[in-house]
C-alpha positions as CSV (number, residue, x, y, z in Angstrom):
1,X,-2.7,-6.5,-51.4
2,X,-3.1,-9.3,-54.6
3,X,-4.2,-7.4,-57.5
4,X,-5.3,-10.2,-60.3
5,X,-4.9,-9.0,-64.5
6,X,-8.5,-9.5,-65.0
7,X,-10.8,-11.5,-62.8
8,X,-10.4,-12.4,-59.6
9,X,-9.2,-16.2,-59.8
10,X,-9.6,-18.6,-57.4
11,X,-6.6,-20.2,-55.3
12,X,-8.8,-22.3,-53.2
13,X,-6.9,-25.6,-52.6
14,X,-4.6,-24.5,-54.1
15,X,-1.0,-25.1,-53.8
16,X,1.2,-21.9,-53.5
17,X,5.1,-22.2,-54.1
18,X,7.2,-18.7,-53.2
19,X,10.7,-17.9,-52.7
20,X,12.5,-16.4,-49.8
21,X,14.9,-14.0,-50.6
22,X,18.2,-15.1,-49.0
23,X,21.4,-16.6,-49.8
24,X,22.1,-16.8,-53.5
25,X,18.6,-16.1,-54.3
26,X,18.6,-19.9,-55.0
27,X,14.7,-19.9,-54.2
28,X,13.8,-17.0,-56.9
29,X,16.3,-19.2,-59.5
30,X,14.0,-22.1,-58.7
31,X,10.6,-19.9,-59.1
32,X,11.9,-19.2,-62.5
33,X,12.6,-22.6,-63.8
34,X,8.7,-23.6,-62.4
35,X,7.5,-20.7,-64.3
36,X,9.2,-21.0,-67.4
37,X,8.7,-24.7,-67.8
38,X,5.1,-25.0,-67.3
39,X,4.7,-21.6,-68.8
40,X,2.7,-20.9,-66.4
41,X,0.2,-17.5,-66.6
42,X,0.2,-14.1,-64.9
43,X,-3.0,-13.8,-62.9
44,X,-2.0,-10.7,-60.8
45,X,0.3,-8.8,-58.6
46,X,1.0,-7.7,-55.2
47,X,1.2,-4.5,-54.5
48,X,3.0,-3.3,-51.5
49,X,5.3,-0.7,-49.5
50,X,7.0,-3.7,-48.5
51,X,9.5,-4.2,-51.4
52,X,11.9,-1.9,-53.2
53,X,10.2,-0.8,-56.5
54,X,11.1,-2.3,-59.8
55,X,9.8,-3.1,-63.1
56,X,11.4,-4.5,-66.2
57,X,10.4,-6.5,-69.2
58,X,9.1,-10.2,-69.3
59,X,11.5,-12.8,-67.9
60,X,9.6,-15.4,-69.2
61,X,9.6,-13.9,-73.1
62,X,9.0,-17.1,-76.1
63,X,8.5,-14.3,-78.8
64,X,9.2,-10.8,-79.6
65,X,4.9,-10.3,-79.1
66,X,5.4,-11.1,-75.2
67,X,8.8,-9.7,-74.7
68,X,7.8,-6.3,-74.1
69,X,5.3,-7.2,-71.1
70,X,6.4,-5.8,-68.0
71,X,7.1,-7.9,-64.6
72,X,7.0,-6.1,-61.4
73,X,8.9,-6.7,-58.2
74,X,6.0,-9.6,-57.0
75,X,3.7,-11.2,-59.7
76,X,1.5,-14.4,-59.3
77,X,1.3,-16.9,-61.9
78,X,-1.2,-20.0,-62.0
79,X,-1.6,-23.5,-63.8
80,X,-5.5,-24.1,-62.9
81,X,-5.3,-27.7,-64.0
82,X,-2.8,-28.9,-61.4
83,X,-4.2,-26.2,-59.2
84,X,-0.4,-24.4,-58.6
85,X,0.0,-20.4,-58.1
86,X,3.4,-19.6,-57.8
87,X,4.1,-16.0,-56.1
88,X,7.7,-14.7,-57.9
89,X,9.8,-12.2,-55.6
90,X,12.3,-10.0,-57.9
91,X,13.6,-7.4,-55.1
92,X,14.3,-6.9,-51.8
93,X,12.0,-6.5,-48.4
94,X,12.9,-3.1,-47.2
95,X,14.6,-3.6,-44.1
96,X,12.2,-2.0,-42.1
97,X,9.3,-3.6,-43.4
98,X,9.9,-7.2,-42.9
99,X,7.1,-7.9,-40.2
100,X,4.8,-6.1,-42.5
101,X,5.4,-8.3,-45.7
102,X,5.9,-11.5,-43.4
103,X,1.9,-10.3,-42.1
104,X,0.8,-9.5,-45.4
105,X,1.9,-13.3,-46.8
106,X,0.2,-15.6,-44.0
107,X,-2.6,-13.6,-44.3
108,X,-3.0,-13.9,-47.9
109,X,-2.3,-17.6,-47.9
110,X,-5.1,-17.7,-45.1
111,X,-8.0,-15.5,-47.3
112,X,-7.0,-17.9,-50.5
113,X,-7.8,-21.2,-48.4
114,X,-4.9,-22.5,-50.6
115,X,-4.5,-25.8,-49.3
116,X,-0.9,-25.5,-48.3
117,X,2.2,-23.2,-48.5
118,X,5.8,-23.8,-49.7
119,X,8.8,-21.5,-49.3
120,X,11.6,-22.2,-51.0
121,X,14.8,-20.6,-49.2
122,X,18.5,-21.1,-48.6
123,X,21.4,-20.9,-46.0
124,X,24.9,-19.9,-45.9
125,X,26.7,-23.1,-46.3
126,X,29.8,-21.9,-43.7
127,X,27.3,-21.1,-40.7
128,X,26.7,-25.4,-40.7
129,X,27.0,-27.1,-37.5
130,X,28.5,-30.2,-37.7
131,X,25.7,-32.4,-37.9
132,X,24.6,-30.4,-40.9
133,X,28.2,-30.9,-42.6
134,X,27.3,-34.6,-43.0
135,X,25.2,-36.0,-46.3
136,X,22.9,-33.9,-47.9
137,X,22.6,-29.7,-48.1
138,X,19.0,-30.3,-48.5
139,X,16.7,-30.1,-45.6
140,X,12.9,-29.4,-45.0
141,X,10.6,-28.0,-41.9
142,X,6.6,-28.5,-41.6
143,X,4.2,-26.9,-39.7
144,X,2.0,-29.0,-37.4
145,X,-0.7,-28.1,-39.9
146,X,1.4,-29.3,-43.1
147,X,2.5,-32.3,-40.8
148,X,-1.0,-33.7,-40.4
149,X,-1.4,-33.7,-43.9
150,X,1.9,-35.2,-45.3
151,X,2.1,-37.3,-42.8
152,X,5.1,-39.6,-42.5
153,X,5.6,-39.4,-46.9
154,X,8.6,-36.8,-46.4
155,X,10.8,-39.2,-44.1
156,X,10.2,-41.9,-46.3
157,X,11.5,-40.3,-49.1
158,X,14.8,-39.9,-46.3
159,X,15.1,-36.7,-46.3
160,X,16.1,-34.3,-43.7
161,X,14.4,-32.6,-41.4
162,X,16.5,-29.0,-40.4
163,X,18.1,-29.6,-37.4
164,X,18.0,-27.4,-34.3
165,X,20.8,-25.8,-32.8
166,X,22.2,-25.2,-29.3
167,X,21.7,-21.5,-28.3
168,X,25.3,-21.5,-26.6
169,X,26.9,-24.3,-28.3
170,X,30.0,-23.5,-26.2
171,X,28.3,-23.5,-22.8
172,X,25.3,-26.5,-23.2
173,X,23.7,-27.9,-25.3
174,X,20.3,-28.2,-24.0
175,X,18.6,-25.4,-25.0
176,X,18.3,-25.6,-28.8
177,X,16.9,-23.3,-31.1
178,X,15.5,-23.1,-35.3
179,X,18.5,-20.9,-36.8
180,X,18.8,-20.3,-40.8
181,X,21.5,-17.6,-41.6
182,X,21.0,-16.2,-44.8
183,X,17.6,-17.5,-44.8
184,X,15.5,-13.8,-44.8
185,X,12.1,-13.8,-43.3
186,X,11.9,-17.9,-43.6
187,X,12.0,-18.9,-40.0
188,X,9.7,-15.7,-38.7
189,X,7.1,-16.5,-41.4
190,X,8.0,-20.3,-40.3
191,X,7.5,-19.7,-36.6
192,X,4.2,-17.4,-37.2
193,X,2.9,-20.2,-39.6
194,X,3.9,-22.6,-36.8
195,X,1.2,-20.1,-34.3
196,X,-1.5,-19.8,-36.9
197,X,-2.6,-23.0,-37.7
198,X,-0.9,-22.3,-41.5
199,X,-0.1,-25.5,-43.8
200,X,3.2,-24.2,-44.6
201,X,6.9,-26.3,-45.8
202,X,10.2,-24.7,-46.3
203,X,12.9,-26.6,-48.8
204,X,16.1,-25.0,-48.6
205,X,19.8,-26.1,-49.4
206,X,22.8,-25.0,-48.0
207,X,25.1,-22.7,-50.3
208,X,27.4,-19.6,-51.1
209,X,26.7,-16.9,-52.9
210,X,28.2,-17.4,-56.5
211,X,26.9,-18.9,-59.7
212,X,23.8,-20.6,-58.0
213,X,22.4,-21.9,-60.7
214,X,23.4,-25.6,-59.8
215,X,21.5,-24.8,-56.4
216,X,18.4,-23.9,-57.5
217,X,18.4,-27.4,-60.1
218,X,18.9,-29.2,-56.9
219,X,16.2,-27.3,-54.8
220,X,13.8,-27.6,-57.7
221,X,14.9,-31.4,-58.1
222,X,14.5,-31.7,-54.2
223,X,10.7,-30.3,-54.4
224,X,10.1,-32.5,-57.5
225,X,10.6,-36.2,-55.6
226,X,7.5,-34.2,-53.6
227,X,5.2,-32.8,-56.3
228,X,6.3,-34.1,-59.4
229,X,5.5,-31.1,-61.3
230,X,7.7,-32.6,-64.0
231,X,8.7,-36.3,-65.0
232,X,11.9,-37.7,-64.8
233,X,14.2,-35.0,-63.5
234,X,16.9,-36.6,-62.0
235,X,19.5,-34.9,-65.1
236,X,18.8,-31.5,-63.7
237,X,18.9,-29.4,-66.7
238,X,17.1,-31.9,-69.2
239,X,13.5,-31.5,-67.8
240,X,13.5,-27.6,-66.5
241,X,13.4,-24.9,-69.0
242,X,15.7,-22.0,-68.2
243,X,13.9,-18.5,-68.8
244,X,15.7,-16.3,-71.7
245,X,16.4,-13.6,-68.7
246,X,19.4,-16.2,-67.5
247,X,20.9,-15.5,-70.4
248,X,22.4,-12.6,-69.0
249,X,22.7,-13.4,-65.4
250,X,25.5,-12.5,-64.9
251,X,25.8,-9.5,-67.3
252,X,26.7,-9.0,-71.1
253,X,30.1,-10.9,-72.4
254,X,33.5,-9.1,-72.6
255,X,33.2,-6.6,-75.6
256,X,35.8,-8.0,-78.0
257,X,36.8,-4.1,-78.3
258,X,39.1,-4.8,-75.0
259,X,41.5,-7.0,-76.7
């Protein structure tokens, strides 16, 4: 369940932006940089079984006053003005509790009336068909709901829309089928999205597991042409503030001791 900090805030047309956890974690990477460079605030948590337990210092820390706040495994942060909430995702679904959470999210994003939903996800790059192999590694799906309200504005951006795949590509192509490797619960919560009536997109970009920090520029660059949550992005590190936690990303240098 969402727990708010203090009083119960409003999300009511709202927009909500949240991660999926999958390849690369590209989609949490790009949660960060929203965060961090509209400093946006903590309004609450959720609290569920659904997620390993963890807890740590704050990610988002300007000062040594707000370094020492914690951050829990899923906190939501708000910018009222430009009516945003942005649900952060630091740890894994347990494996057996992925319908749960999936439940849980839809039904939250349907009690808020937020006024529409967008998952930011990823896929491995080496499970591409061949179509997918050509131009961009960015690529979007709406929900009839989210269709009626963007209308025709994603297309003529040119983007792409995630391509279906044949369920036997060696026997026929004619039965196709959504597939996102890599992508966690993107396509269930997608498909049950799809069933509910739900405003939902998902943005995601093809990639490997490595240093994803390019990736989640690009994802966050991708979503930007959309909401322009910042001006003038197009250099992807000059607009987007990277939180102090990247600083050790990928763990502490090489003590000088070993040489």
């Amino acid at each position: 369940m969402f727990v708010p900090v203090s009083s119960a805030p409003t999300f009511k047309d709202f927009t909500l932006i949240m991660p999926a956890i999958s390849v690369g974690n590209v989609g949490q990477l790009a949660v960060d940089l929203i965060i961090s460079t509209l400093n946006l605030n903590t309004v609450g948590y959720i609290h569920t079984a659904s997620l390993i337990p963890m807890v740590g210092n704050n990610p988002y820390a300007t000062s040594d006053g707000n370094s020492v706040e914690l951050s829990t495994n899923a906190q939501v942060y708000s910018l009222p003005e430009i009516q945003l909430a942005v649900l952060q995702v630091r740890s894994p679904i347990l494996q057996t509790q992925c319908k749960q959470f999936q439940n849980f999210i839809h039904t939250w994003i349907k009690t808020s009336e937020f006024s529409k939903a967008i998952i930011l996800s990823s896929s491995h790059a080496y499970q591409r068909d061949d179509r997918q192999l050509l131009g961009t590694p960015l690529r979007y799906l709406l929900t009839p709901a989210m269709q009626s309200i963007v209308g025709d504005n994603l297309q003529n951006m040119n983007w792409k829309k995630m391509e279906k795949i044949a369920v036997f590509p060696e026997v026929s192509n004619t039965r196709q089928h959504l597939y996102i490797p890599g992508g966690g619960i993107t396509k269930q919560l997608y498909n049950v999205c799809c069933s509910e009536g739900i405003p939902l997109a998902v943005l995601l970009i093809f990639c490997s597991e490595g240093d994803n920090m390019p990736d989640a520029f690009a994802l966050l660059n991708y979503l930007n042409e959309w909401l322009h949550l910042v001006e003038n992005a197009c250099d992807q590190s000059a607009n987007w503030k990277m939180p102090c936690s990247w600083r050790l990303l990928f763990g502490s240098g090489i003590p000088p001791a070993l040489f």
